[in-house]
ChimeraX commands (.cxc) that place a marker at each C-alpha (Angstrom):
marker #1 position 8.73,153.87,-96.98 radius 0.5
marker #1 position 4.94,153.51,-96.12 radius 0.5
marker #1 position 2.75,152.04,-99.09 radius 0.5
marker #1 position -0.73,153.63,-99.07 radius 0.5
marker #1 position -3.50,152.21,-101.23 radius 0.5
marker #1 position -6.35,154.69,-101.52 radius 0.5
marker #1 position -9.57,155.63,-102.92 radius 0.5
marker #1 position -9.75,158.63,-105.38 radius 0.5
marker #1 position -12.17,160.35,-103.17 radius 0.5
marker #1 position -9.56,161.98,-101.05 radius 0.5
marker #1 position -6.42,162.03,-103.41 radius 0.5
marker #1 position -6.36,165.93,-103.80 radius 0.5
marker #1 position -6.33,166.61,-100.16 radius 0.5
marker #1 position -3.84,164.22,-99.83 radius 0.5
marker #1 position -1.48,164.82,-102.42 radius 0.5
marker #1 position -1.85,168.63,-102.28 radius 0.5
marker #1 position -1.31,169.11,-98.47 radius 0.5
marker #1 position -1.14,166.10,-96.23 radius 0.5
marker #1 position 0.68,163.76,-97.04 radius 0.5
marker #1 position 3.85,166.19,-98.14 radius 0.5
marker #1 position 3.26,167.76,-94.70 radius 0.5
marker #1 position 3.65,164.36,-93.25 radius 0.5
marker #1 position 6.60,164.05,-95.05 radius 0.5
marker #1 position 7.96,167.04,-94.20 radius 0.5
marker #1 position 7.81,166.83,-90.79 radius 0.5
marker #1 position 8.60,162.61,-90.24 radius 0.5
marker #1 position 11.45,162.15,-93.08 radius 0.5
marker #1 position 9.09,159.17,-93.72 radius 0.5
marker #1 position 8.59,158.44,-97.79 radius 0.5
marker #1 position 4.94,157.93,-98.62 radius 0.5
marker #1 position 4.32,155.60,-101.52 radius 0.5
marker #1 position 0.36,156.59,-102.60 radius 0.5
marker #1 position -1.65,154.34,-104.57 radius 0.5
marker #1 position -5.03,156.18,-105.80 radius 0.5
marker #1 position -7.65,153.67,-107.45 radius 0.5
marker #1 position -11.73,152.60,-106.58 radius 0.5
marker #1 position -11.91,150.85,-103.58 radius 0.5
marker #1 position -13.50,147.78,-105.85 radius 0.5
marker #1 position -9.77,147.93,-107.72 radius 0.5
marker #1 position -7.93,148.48,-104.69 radius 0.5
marker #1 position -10.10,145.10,-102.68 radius 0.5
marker #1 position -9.41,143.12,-105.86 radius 0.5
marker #1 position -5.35,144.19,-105.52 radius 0.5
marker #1 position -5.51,143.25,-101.77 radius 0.5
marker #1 position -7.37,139.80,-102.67 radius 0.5
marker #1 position -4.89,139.11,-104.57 radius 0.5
marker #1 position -2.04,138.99,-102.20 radius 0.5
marker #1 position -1.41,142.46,-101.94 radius 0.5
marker #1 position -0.39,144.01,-98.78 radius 0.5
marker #1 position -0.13,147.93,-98.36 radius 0.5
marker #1 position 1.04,149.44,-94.83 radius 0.5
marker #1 position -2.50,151.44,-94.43 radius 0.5
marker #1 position -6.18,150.50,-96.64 radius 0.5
marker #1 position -7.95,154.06,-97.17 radius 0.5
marker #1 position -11.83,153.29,-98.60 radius 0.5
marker #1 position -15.48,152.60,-98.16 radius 0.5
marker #1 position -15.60,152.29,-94.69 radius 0.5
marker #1 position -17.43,148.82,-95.22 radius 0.5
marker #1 position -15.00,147.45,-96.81 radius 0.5
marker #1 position -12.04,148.31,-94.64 radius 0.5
marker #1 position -13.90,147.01,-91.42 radius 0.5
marker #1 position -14.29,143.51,-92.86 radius 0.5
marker #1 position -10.69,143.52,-93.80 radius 0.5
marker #1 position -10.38,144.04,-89.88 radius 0.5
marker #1 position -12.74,141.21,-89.57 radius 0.5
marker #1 position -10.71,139.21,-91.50 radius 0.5
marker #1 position -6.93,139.95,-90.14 radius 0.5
marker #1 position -6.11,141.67,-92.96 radius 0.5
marker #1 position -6.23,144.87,-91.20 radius 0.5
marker #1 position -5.42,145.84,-87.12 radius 0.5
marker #1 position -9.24,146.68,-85.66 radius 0.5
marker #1 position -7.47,148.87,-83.43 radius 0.5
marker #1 position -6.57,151.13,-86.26 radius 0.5
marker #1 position -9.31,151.22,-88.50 radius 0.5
marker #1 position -10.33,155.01,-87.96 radius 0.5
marker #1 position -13.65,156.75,-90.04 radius 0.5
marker #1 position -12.64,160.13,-91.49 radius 0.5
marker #1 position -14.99,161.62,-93.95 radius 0.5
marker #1 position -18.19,161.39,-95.55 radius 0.5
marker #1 position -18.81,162.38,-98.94 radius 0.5
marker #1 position -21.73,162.62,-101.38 radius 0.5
marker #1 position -22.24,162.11,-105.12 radius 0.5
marker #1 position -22.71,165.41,-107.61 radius 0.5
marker #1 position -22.02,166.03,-111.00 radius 0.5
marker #1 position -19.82,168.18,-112.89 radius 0.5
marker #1 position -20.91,170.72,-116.03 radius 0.5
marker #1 position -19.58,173.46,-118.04 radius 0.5
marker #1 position -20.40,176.85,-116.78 radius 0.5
marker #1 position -22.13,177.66,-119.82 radius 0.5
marker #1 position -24.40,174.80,-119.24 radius 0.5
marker #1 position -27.82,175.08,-116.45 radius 0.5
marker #1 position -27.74,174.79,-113.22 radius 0.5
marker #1 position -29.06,171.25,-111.85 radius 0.5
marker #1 position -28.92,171.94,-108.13 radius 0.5
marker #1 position -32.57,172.69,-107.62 radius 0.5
marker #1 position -34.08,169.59,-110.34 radius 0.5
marker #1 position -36.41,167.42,-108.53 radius 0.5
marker #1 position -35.15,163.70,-109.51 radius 0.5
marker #1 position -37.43,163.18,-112.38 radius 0.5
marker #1 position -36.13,166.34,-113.76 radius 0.5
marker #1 position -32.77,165.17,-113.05 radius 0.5
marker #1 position -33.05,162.14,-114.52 radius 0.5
marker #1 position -35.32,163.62,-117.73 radius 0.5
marker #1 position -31.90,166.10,-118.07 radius 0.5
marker #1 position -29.35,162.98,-117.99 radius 0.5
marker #1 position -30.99,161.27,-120.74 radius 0.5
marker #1 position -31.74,164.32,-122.64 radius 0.5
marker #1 position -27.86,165.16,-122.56 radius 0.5
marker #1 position -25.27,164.81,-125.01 radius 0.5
marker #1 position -23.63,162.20,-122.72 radius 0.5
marker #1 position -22.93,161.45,-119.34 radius 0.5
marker #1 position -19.36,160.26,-117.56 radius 0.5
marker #1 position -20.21,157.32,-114.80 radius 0.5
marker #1 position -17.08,155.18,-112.82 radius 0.5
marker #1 position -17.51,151.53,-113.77 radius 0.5
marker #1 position -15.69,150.96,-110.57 radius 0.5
marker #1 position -16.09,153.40,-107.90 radius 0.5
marker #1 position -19.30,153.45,-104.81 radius 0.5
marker #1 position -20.17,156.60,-106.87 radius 0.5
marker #1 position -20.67,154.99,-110.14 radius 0.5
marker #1 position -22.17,151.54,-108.94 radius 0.5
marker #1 position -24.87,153.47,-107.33 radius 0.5
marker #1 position -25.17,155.72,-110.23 radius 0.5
marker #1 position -25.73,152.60,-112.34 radius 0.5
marker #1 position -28.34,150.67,-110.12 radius 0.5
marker #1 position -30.45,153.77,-109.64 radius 0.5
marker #1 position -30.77,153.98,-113.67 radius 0.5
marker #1 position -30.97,150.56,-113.59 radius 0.5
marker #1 position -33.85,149.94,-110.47 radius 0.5
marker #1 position -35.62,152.64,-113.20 radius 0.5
marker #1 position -35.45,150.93,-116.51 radius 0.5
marker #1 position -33.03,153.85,-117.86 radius 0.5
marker #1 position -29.56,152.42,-117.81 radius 0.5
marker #1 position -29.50,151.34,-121.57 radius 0.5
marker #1 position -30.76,154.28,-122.97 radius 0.5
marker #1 position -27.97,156.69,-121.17 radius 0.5
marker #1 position -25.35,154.17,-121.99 radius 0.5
marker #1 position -26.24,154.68,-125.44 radius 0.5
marker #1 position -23.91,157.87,-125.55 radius 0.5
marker #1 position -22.33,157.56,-121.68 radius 0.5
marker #1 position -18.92,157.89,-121.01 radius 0.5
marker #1 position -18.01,155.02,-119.27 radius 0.5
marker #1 position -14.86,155.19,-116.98 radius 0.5
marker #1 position -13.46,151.68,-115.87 radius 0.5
marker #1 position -11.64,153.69,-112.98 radius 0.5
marker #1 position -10.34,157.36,-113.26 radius 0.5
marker #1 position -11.46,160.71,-112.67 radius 0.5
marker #1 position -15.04,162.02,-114.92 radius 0.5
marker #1 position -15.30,164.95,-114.87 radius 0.5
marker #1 position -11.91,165.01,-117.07 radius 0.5
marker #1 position -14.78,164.34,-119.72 radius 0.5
marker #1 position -16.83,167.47,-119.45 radius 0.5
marker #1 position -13.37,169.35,-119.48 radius 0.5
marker #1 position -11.94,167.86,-122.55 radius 0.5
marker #1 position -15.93,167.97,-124.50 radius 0.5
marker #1 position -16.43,163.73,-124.12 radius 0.5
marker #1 position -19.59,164.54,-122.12 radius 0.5
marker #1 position -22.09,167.00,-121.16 radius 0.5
marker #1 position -22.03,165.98,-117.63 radius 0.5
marker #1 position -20.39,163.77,-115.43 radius 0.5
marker #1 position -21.24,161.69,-111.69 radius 0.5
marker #1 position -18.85,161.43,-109.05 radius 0.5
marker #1 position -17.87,161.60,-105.85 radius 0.5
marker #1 position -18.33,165.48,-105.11 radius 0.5
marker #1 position -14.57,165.73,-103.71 radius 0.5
marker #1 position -13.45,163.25,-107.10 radius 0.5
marker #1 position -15.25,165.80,-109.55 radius 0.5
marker #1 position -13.84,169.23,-107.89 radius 0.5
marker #1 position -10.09,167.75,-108.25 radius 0.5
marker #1 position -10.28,167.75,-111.59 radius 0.5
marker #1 position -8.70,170.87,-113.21 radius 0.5
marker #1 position -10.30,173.05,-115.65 radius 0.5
marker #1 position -13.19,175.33,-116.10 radius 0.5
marker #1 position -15.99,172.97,-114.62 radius 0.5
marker #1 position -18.91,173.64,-111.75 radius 0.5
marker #1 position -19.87,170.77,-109.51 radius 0.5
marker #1 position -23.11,170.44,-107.41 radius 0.5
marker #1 position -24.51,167.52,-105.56 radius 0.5
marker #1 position -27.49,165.40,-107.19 radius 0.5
marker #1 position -30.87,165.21,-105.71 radius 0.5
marker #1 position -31.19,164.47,-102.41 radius 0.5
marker #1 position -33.78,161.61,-103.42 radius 0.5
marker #1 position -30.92,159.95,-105.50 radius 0.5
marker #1 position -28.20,160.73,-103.01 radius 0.5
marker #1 position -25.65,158.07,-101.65 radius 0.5
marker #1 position -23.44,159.09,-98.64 radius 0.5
marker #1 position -20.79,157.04,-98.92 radius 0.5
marker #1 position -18.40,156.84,-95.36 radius 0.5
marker #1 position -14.28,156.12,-95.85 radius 0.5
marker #1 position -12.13,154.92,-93.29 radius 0.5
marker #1 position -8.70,154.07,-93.04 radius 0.5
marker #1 position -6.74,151.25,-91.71 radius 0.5
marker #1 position -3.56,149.47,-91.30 radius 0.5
marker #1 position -2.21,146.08,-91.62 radius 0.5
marker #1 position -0.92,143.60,-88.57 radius 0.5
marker #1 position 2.34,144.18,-88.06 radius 0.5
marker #1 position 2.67,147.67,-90.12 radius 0.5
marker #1 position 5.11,150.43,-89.21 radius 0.5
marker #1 position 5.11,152.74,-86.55 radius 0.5
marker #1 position 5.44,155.73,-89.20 radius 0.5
marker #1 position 2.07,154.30,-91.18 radius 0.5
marker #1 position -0.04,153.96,-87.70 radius 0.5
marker #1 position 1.04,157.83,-86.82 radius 0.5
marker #1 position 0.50,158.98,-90.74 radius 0.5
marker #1 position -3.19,157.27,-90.17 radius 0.5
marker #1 position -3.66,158.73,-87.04 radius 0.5
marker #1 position -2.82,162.15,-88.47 radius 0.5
marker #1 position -5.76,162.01,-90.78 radius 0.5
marker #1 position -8.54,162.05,-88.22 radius 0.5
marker #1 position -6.62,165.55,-86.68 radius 0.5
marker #1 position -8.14,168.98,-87.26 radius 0.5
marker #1 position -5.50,170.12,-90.36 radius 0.5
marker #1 position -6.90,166.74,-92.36 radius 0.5
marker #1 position -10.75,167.57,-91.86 radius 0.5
marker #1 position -9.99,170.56,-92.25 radius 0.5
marker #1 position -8.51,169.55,-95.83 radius 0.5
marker #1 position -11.84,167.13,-96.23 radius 0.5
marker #1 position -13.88,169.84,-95.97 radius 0.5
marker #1 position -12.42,171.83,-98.10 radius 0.5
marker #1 position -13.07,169.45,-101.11 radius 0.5
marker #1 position -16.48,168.71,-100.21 radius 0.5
marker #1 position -16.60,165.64,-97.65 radius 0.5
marker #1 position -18.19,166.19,-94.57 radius 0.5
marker #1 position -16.80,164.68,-90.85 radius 0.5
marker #1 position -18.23,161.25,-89.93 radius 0.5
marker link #1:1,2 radius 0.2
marker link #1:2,3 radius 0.2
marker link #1:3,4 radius 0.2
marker link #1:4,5 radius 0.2
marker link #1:5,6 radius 0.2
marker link #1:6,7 radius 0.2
marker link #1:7,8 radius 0.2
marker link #1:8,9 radius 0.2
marker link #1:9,10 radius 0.2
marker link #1:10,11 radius 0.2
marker link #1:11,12 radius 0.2
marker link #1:12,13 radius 0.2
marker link #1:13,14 radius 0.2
marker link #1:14,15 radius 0.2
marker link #1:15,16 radius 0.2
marker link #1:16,17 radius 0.2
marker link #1:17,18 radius 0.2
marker link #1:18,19 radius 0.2
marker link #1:19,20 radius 0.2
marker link #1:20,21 radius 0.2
marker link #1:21,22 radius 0.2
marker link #1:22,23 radius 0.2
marker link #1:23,24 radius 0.2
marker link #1:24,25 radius 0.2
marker link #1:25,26 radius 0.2
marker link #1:26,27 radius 0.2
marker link #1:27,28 radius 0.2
marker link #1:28,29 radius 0.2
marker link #1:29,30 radius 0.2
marker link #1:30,31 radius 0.2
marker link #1:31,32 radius 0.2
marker link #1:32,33 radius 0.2
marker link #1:33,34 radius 0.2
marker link #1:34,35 radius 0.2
marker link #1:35,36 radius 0.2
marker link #1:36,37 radius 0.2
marker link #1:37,38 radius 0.2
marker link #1:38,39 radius 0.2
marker link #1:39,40 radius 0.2
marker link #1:40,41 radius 0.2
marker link #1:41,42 radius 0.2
marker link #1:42,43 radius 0.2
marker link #1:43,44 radius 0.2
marker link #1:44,45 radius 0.2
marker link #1:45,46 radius 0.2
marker link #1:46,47 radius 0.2
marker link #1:47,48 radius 0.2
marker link #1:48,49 radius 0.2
marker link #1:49,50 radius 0.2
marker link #1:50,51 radius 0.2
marker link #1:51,52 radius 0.2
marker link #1:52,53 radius 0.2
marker link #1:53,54 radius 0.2
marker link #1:54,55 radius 0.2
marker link #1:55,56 radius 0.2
marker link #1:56,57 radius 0.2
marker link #1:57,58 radius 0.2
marker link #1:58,59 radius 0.2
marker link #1:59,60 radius 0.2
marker link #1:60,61 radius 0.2
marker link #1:61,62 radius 0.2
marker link #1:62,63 radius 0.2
marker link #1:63,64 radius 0.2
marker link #1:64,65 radius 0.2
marker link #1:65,66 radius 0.2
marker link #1:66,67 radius 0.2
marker link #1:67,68 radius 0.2
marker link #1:68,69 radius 0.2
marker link #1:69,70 radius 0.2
marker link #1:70,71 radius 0.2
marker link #1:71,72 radius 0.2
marker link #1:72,73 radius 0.2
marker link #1:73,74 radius 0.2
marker link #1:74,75 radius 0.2
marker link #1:75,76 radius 0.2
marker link #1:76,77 radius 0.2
marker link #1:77,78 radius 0.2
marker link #1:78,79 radius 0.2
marker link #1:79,80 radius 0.2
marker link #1:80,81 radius 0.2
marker link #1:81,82 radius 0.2
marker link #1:82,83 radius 0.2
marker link #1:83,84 radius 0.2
marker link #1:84,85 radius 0.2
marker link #1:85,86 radius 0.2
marker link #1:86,87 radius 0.2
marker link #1:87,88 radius 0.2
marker link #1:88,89 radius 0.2
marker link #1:89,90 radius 0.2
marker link #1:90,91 radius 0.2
marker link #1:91,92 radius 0.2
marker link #1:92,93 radius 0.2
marker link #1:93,94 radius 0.2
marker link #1:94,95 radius 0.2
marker link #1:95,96 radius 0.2
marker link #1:96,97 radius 0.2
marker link #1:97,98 radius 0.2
marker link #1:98,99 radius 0.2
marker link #1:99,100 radius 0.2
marker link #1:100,101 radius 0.2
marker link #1:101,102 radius 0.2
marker link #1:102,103 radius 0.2
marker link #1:103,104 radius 0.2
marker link #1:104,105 radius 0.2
marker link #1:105,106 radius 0.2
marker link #1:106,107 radius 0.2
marker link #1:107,108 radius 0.2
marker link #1:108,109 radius 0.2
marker link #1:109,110 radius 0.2
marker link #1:110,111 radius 0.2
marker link #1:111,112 radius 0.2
marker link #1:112,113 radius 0.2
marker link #1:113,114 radius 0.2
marker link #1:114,115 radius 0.2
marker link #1:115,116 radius 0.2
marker link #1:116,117 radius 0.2
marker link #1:117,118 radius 0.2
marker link #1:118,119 radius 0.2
marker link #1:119,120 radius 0.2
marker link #1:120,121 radius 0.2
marker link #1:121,122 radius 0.2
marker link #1:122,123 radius 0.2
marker link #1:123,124 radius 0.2
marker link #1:124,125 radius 0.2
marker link #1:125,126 radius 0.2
marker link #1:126,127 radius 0.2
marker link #1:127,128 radius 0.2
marker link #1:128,129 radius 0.2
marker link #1:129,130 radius 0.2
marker link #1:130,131 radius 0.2
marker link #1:131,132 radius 0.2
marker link #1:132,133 radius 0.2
marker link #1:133,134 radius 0.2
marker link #1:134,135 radius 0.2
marker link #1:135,136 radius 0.2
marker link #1:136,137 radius 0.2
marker link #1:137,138 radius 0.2
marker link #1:138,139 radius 0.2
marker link #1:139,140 radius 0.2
marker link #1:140,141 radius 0.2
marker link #1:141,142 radius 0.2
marker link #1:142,143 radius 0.2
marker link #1:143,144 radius 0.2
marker link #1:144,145 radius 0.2
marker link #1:145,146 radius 0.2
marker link #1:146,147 radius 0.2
marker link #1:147,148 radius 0.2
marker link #1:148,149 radius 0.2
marker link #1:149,150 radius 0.2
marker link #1:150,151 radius 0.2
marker link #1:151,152 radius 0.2
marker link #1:152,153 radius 0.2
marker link #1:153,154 radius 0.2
marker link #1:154,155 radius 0.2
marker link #1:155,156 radius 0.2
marker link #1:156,157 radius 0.2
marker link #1:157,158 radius 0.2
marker link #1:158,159 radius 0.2
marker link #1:159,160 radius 0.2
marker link #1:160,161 radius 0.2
marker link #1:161,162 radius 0.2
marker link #1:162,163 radius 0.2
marker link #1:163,164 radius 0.2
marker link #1:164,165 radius 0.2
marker link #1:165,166 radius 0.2
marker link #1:166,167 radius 0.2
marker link #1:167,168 radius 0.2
marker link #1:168,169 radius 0.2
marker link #1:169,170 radius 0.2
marker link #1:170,171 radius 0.2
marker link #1:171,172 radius 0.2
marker link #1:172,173 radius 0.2
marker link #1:173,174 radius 0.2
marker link #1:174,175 radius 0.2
marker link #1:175,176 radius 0.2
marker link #1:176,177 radius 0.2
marker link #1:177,178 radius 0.2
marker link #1:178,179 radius 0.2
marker link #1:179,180 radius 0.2
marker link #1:180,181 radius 0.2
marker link #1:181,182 radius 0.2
marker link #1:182,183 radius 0.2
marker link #1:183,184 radius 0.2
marker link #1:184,185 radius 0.2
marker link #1:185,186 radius 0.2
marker link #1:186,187 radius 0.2
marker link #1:187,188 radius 0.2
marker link #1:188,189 radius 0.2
marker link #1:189,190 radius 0.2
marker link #1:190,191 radius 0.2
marker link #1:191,192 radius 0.2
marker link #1:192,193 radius 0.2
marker link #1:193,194 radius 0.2
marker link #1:194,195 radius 0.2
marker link #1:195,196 radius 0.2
marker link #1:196,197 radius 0.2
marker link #1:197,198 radius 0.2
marker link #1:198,199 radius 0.2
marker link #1:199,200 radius 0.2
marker link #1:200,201 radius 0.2
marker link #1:201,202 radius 0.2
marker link #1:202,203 radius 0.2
marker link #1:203,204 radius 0.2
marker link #1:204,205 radius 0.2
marker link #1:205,206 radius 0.2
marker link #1:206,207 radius 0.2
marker link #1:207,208 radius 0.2
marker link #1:208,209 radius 0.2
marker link #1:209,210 radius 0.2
marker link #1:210,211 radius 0.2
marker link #1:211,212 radius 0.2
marker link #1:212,213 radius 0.2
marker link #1:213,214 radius 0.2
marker link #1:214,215 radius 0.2
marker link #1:215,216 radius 0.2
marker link #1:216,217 radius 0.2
marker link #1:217,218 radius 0.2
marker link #1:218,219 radius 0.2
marker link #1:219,220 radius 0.2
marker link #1:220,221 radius 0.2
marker link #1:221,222 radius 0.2
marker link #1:222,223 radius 0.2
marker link #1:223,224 radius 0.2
marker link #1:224,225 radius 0.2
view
């Protein structure tokens, strides 16, 4: 069996295509573990030791740096951006310059944010930089890990920030569309394995920097490093 610890941002592709394929074709067992990469680092410091590390790129390489991981495996694979989620009865944000952007957050009913994720820790220190974060977390939604646009689709909140490819793999009737470009944060993911893991997890990594797994990215809304 190969234990996989991975951040949310590439769950659906994973779950809905690859890693069955994988399966498929190997015989291997793939034991999937989908949390923030903040939750996942804080599993690992703690003793923890899955067969591959998929998250913020950053984070994986010093894991190389530190042994935890093989350098010689630590492979980029996608790059994704932050949007946010809304009803399709509710306006389009796409085109809002940020001060309308931010103007519409706080004027919302309330707003879903990731304690946890890259997503949401940006989210928070833009408000923050700005002087706004109190006043949305008045009425936010506030995720300790998880998926937020489940909020808009069950009525919690208005709108809800995320990882573009973490929104659009929620189901329901929900539209996604990335922020601002002058709020933006283009967060990079890698994966990697640990010294000494199996054969099967090395090959299973090295499958997700092939043409069917971008292909797959790219479907959800990451882009190719």
């Amino acid at each position: 069996m190969i234990t996989l610890y991975s951040g949310l941002v590439v769950r659906q592709p994973l779950v809905d295509s690859l890693i069955p394929a994988f399966e498929a074709q190997t015989g291997e067992r793939i034991e999937a573990t989908f949390e923030p990469t903040t939750v996942l680092l804080d599993r690992i410091a703690a003793g923890e030791r899955p067969d591959l590390l998929l998250g913020v790129a950053g984070s994986v390489g010093e894991l190389a740096a530190q042994g935890v991981l093989d350098p010689e495996t630590v492979t980029e694979l996608a790059v994704s951006a932050i949007g946010v989620a809304r009803l399709p009865e509710t306006p389009s944000l796409a085109d809002a310059s940020a001060e309308a952007f931010l103007d519409r957050l706080l004027d919302a009913r309330a707003v879903a944010y990731s304690l946890s994720g890259a997503s949401g820790l940006h989210f928070a220190g833009l408000l923050r930089e700005r002087g706004l974060l109190e006043r949305l977390d008045e009425r936010a939604v506030r995720f300790p890990a998880g998926l937020t646009a489940e909020a808009v689709v069950d009525g919690r909140a208005e709108l809800a920030i995320q990882q573009l490819s973490e929104l659009r793999s929620v189901d329901g009737p929900h539209l996604v569309e990335p922020i601002p470009h002058e709020l933006q944060s283009y967060a990079r993911f890698a994966i990697g394995a640990r010294i000494a893991a199996p054969a099967a997890a090395r090959e299973f990594a090295a499958s997700l920097a092939g043409e069917r797994a971008l292909a797959a990215f790219e479907a959800v809304g990451l882009s190719a490093p």
